[in-house]
C-alpha positions as protocol buffer text, in pm:
chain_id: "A"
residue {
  index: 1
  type: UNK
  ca { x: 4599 y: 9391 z: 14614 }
}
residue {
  index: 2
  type: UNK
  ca { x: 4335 y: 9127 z: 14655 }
}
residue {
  index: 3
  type: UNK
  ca { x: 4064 y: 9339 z: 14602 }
}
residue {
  index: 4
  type: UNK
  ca { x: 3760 y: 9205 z: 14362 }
}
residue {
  index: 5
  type: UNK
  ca { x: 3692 y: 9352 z: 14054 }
}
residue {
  index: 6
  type: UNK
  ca { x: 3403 y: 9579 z: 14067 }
}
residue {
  index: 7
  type: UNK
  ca { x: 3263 y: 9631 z: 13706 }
}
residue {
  index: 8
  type: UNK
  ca { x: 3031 y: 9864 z: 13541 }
}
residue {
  index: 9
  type: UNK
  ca { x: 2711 y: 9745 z: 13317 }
}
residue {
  index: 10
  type: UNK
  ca { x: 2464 y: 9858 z: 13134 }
}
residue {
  index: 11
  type: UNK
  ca { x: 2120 y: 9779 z: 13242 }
}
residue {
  index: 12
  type: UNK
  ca { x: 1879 y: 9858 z: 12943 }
}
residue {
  index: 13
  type: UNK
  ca { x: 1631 y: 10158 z: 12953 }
}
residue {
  index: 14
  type: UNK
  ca { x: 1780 y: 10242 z: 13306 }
}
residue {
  index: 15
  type: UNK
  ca { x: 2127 y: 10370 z: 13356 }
}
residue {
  index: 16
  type: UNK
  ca { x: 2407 y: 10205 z: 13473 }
}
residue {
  index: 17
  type: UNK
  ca { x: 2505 y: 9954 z: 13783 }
}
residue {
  index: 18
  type: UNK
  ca { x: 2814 y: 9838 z: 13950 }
}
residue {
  index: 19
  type: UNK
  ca { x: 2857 y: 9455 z: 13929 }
}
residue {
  index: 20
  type: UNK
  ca { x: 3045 y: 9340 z: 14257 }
}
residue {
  index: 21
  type: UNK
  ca { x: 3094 y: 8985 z: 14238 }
}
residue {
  index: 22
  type: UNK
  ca { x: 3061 y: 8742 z: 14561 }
}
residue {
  index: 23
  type: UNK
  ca { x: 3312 y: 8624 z: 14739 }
}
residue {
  index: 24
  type: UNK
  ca { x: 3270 y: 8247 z: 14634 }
}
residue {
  index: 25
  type: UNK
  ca { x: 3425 y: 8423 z: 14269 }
}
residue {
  index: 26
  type: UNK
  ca { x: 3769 y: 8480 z: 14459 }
}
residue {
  index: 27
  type: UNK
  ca { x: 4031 y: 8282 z: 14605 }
}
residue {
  index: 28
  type: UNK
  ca { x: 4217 y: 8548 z: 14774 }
}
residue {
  index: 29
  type: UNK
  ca { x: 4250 y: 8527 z: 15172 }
}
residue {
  index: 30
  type: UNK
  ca { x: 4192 y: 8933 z: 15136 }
}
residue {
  index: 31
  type: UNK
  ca { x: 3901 y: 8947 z: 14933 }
}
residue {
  index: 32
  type: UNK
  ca { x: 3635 y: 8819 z: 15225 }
}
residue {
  index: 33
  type: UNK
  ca { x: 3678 y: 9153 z: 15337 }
}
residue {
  index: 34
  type: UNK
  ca { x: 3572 y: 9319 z: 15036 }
}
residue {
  index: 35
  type: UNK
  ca { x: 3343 y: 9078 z: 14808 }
}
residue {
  index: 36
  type: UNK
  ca { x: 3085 y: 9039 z: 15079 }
}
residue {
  index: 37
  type: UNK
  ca { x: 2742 y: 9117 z: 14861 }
}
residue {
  index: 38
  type: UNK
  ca { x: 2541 y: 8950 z: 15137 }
}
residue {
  index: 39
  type: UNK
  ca { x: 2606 y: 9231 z: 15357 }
}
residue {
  index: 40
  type: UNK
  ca { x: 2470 y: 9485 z: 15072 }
}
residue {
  index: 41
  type: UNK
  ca { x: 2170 y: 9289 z: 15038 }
}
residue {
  index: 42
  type: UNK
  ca { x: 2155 y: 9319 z: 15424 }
}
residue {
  index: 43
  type: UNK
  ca { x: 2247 y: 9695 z: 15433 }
}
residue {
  index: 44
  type: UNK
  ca { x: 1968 y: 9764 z: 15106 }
}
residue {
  index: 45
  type: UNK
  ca { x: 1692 y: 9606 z: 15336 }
}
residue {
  index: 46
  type: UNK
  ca { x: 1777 y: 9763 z: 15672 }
}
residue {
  index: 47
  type: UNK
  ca { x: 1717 y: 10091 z: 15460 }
}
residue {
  index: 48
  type: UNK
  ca { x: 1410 y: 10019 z: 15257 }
}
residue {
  index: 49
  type: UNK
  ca { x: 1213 y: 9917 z: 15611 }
}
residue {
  index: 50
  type: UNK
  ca { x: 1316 y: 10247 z: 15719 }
}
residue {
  index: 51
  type: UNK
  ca { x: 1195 y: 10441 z: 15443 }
}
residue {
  index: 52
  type: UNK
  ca { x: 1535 y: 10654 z: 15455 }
}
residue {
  index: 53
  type: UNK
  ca { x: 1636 y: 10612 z: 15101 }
}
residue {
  index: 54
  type: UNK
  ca { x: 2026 y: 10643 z: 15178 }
}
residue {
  index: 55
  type: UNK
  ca { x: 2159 y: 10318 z: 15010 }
}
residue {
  index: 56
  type: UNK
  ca { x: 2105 y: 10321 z: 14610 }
}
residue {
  index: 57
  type: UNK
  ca { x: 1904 y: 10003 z: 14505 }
}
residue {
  index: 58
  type: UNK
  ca { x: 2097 y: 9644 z: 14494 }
}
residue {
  index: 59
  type: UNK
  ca { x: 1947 y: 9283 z: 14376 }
}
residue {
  index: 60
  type: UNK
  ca { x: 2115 y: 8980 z: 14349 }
}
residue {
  index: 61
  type: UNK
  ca { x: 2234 y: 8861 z: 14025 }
}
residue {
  index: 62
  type: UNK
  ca { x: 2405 y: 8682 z: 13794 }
}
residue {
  index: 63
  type: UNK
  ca { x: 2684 y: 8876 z: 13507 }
}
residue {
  index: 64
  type: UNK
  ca { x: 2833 y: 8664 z: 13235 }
}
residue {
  index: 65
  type: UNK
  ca { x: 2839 y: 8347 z: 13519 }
}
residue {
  index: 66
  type: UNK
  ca { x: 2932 y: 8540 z: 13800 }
}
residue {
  index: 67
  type: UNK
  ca { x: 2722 y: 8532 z: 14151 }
}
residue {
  index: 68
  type: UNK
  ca { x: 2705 y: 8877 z: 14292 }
}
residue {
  index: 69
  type: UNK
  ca { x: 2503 y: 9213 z: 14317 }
}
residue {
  index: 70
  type: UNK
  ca { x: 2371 y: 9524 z: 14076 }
}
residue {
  index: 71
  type: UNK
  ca { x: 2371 y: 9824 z: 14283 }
}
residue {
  index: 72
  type: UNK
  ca { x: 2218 y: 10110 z: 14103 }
}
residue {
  index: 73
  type: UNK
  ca { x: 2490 y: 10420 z: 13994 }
}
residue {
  index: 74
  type: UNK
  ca { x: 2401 y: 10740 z: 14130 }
}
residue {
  index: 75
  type: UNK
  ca { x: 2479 y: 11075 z: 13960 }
}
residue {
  index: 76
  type: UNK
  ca { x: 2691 y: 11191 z: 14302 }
}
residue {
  index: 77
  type: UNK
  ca { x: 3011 y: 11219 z: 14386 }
}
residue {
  index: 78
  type: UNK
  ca { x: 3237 y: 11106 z: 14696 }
}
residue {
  index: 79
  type: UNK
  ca { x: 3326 y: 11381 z: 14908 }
}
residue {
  index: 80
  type: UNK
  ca { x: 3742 y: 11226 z: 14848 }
}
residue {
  index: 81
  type: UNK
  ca { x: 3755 y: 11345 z: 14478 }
}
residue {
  index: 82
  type: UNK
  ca { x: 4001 y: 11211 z: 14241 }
}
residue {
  index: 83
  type: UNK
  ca { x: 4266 y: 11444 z: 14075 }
}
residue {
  index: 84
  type: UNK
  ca { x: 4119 y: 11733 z: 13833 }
}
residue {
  index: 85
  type: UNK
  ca { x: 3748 y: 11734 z: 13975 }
}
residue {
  index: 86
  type: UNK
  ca { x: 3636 y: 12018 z: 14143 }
}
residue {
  index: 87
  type: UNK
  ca { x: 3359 y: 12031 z: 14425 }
}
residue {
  index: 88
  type: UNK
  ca { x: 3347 y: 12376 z: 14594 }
}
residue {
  index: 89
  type: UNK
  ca { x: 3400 y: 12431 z: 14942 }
}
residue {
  index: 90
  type: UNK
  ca { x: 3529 y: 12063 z: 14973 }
}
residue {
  index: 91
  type: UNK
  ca { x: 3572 y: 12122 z: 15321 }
}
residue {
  index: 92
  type: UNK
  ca { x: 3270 y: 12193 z: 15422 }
}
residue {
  index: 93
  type: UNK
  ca { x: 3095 y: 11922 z: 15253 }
}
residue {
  index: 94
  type: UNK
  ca { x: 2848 y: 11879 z: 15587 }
}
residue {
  index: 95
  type: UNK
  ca { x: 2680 y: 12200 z: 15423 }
}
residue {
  index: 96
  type: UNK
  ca { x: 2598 y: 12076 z: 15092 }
}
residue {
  index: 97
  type: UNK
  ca { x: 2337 y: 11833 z: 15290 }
}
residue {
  index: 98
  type: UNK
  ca { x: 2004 y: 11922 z: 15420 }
}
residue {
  index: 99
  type: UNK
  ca { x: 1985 y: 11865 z: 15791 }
}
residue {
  index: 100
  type: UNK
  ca { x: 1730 y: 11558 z: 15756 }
}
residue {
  index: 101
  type: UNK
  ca { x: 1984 y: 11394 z: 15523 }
}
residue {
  index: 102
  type: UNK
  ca { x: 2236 y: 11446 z: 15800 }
}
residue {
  index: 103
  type: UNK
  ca { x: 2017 y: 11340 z: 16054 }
}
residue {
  index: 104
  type: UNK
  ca { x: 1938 y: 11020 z: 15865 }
}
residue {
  index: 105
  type: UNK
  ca { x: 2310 y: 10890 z: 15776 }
}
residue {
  index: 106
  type: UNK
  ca { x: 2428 y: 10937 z: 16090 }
}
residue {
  index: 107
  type: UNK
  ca { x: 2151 y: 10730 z: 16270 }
}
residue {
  index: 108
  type: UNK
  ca { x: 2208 y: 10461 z: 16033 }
}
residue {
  index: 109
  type: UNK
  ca { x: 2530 y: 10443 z: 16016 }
}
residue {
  index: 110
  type: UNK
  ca { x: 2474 y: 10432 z: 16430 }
}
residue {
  index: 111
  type: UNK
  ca { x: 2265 y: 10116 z: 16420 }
}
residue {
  index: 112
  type: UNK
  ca { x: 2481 y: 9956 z: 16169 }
}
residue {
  index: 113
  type: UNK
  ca { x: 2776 y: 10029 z: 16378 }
}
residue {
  index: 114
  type: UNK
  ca { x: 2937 y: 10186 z: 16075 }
}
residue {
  index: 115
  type: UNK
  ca { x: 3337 y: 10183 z: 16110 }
}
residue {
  index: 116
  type: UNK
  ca { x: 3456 y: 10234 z: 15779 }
}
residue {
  index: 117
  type: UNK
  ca { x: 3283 y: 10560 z: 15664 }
}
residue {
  index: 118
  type: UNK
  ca { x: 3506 y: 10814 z: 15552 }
}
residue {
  index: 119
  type: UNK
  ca { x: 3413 y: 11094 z: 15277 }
}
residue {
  index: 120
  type: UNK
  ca { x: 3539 y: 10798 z: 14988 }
}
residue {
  index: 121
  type: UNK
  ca { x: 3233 y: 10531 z: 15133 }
}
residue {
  index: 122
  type: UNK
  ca { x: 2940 y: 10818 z: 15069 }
}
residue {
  index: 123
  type: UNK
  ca { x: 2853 y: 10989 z: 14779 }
}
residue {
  index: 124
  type: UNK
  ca { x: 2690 y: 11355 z: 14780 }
}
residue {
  index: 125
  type: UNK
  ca { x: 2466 y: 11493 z: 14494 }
}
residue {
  index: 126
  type: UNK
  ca { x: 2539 y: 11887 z: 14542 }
}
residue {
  index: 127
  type: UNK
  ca { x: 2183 y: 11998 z: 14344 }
}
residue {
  index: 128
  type: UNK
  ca { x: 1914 y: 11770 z: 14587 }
}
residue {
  index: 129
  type: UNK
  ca { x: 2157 y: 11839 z: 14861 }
}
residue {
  index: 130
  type: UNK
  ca { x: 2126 y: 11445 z: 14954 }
}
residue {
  index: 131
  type: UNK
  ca { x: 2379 y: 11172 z: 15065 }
}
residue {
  index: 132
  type: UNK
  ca { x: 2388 y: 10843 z: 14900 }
}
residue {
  index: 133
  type: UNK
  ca { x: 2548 y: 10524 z: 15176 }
}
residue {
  index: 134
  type: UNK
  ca { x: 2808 y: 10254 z: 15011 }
}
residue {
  index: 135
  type: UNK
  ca { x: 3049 y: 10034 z: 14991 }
}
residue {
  index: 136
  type: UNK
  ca { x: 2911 y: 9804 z: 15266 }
}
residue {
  index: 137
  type: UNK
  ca { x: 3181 y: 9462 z: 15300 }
}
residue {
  index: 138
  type: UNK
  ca { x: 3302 y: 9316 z: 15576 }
}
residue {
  index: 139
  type: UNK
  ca { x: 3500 y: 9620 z: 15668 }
}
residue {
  index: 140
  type: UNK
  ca { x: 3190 y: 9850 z: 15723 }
}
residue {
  index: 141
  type: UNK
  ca { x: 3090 y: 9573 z: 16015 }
}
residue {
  index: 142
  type: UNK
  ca { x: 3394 y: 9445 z: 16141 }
}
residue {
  index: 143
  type: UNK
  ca { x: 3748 y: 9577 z: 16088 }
}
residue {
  index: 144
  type: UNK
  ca { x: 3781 y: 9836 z: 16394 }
}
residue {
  index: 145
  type: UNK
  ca { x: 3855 y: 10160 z: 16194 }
}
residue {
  index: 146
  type: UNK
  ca { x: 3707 y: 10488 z: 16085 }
}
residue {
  index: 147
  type: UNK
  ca { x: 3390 y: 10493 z: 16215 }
}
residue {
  index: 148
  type: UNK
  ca { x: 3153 y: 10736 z: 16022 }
}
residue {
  index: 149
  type: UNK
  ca { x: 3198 y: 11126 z: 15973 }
}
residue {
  index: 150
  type: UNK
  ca { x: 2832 y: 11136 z: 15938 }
}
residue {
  index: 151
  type: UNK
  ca { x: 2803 y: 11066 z: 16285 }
}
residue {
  index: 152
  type: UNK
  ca { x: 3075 y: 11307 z: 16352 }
}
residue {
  index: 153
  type: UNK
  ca { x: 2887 y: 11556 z: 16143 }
}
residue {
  index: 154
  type: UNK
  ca { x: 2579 y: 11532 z: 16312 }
}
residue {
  index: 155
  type: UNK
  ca { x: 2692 y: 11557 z: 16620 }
}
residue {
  index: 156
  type: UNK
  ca { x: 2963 y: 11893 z: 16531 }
}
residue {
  index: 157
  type: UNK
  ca { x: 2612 y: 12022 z: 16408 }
}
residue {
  index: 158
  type: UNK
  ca { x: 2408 y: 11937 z: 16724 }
}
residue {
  index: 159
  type: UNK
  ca { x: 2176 y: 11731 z: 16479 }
}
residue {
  index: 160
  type: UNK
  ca { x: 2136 y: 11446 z: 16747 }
}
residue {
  index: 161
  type: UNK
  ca { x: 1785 y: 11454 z: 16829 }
}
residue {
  index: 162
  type: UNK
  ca { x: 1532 y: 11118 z: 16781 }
}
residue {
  index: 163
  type: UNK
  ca { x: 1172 y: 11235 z: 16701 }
}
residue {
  index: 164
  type: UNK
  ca { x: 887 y: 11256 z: 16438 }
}
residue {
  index: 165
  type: UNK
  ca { x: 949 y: 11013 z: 16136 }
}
residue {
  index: 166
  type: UNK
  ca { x: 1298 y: 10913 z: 16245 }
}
residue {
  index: 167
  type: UNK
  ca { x: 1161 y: 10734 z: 16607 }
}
residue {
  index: 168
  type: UNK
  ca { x: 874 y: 10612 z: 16389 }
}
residue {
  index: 169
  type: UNK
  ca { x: 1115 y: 10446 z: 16159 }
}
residue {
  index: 170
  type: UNK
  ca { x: 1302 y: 10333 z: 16407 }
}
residue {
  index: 171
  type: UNK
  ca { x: 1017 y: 10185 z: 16579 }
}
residue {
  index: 172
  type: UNK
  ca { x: 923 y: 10006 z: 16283 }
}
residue {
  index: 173
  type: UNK
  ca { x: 1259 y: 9861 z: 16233 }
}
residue {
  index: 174
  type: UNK
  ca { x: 1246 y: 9699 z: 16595 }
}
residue {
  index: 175
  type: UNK
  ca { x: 924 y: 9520 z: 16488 }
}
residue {
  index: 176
  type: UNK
  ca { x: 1067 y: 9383 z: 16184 }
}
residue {
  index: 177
  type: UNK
  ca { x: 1401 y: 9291 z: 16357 }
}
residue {
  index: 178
  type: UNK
  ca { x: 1276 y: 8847 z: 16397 }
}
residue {
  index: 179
  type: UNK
  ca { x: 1194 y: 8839 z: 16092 }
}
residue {
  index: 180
  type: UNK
  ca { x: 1559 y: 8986 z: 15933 }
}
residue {
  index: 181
  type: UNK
  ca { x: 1681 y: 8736 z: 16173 }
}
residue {
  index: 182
  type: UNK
  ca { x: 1501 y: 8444 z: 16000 }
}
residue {
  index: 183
  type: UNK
  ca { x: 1605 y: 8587 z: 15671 }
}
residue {
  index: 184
  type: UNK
  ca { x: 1943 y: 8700 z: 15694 }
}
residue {
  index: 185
  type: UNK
  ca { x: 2114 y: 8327 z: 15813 }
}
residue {
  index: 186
  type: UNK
  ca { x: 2487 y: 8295 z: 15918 }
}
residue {
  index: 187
  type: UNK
  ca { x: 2664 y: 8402 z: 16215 }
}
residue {
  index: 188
  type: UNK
  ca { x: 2808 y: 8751 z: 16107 }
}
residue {
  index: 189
  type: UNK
  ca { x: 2444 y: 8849 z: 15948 }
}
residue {
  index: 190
  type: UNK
  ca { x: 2300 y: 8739 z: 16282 }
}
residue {
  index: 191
  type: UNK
  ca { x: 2572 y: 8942 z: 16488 }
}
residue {
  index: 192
  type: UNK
  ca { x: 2527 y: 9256 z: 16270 }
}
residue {
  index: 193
  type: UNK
  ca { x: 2153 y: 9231 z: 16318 }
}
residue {
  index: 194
  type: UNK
  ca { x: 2161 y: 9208 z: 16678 }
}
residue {
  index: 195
  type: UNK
  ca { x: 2399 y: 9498 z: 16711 }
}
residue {
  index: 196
  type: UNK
  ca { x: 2097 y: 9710 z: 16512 }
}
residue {
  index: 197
  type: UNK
  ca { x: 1834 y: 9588 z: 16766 }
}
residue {
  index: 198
  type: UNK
  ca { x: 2069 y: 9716 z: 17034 }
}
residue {
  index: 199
  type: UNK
  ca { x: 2133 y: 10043 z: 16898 }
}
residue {
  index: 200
  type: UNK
  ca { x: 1805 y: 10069 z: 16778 }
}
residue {
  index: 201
  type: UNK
  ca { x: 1671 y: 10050 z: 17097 }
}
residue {
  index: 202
  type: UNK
  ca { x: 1926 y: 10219 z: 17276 }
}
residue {
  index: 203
  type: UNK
  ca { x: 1832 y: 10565 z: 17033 }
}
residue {
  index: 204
  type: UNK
  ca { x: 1492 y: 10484 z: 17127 }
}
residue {
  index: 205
  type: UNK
  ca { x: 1546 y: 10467 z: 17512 }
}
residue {
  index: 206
  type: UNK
  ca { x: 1775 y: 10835 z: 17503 }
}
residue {
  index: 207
  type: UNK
  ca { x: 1552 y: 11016 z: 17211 }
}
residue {
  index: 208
  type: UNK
  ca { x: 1935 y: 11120 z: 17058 }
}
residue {
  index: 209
  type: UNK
  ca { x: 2246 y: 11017 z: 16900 }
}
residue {
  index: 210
  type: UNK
  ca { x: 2510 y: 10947 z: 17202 }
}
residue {
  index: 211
  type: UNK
  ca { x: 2812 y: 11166 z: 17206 }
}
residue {
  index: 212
  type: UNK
  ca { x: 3066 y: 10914 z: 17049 }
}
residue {
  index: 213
  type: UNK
  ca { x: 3362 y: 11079 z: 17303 }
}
């Protein structure tokens, strides 16, 4: 179908990873819109200057000659389960979170614009009650879609308000937003980046997540 392989290694004395090559590994017209690591990379730092923990770690490297990214496998599950796994009370996964977690996801997936984030692009671990972000290619940023039940989830719950260590976060994002810029070349890096300083600010202007209606 075009898509790129996505592999799983071993990384020793830590667990496992998923290998996603980059898209210079593929010839496919189709796979720009999946093999885009750069955008993980992006996604992973966006995260780790907000201190919100939602996107498992990622580097850059290399795998038997292959350019790409390790991201980090996290004992969770998608919230889409495959035949002959059982999660109870599938549909009321929004329950299995802890308000903060909710909180969290859905303002990042707001300032990242998130259109492609069905139950199948988040992962939930039931015991710690927290929600792990992936799966962030081209799609996530620029195929018109989805959009993010994590938003949707936040708002059904009334979980909308800005405040405390969120706006702080937030705050601190908006300082570091020139120097991402200056990091993070290319013209769809530099278009997703500016779309987070607008949002960004826009949360911090109304103290809430907008009713997307």
């Amino acid at each position: 179908m075009g898509f790129p392989e996505i592999r799983l290694v071993d990384i020793k004395d830590d667990g496992q990873a998923l290998f996603k090559p980059s898209m210079e590994e593929f010839h496919e017209i189709r796979s720009k819109l999946f093999a885009r690591v750069d955008l993980e990379l992006l996604t992973a730092e966006l995260d780790r200057i907000l201190g919100f923990n939602l996107v498992p770690p990622v580097v850059a490297r290399e795998v038997e000659g292959k350019t790409g990214v390790l991201q980090q496998l996290m004992e969770a599950r998608p919230i889409e389960m495959p035949d002959g796994y059982e999660l109870p009370d599938l549909a009321g996964w929004s329950d299995m979170l802890d308000n903060d977690e909710i909180l969290k996801a859905a303002v990042f997936d707001y300032i990242i614009g998130a259109k492609d984030r069905p139950g199948g692009n988040f992962l939930i671990d039931v015991p710690r009650k927290k929600v792990w972000l992936i799966d962030h290619d081209y799609l996530m940023f620029f195929e018109t879609g989805y959009g993010s039940d994590l938003v949707r989830a936040a708002l059904n719950k009334d979980i909308v308000n800005i405040d405390g260590y969120v706006r702080t976060a937030l705050e601190n994002l908006l300082s570091m937003i020139n120097d991402l810029l200056l990091r993070f070349q290319g013209n769809e890096n530099q278009t997703i980046l500016l779309g987070v300083k607008s949002r960004t600010e826009e949360l911090l202007r109304i103290n809430k997540i907008p009713n997307l209606a």
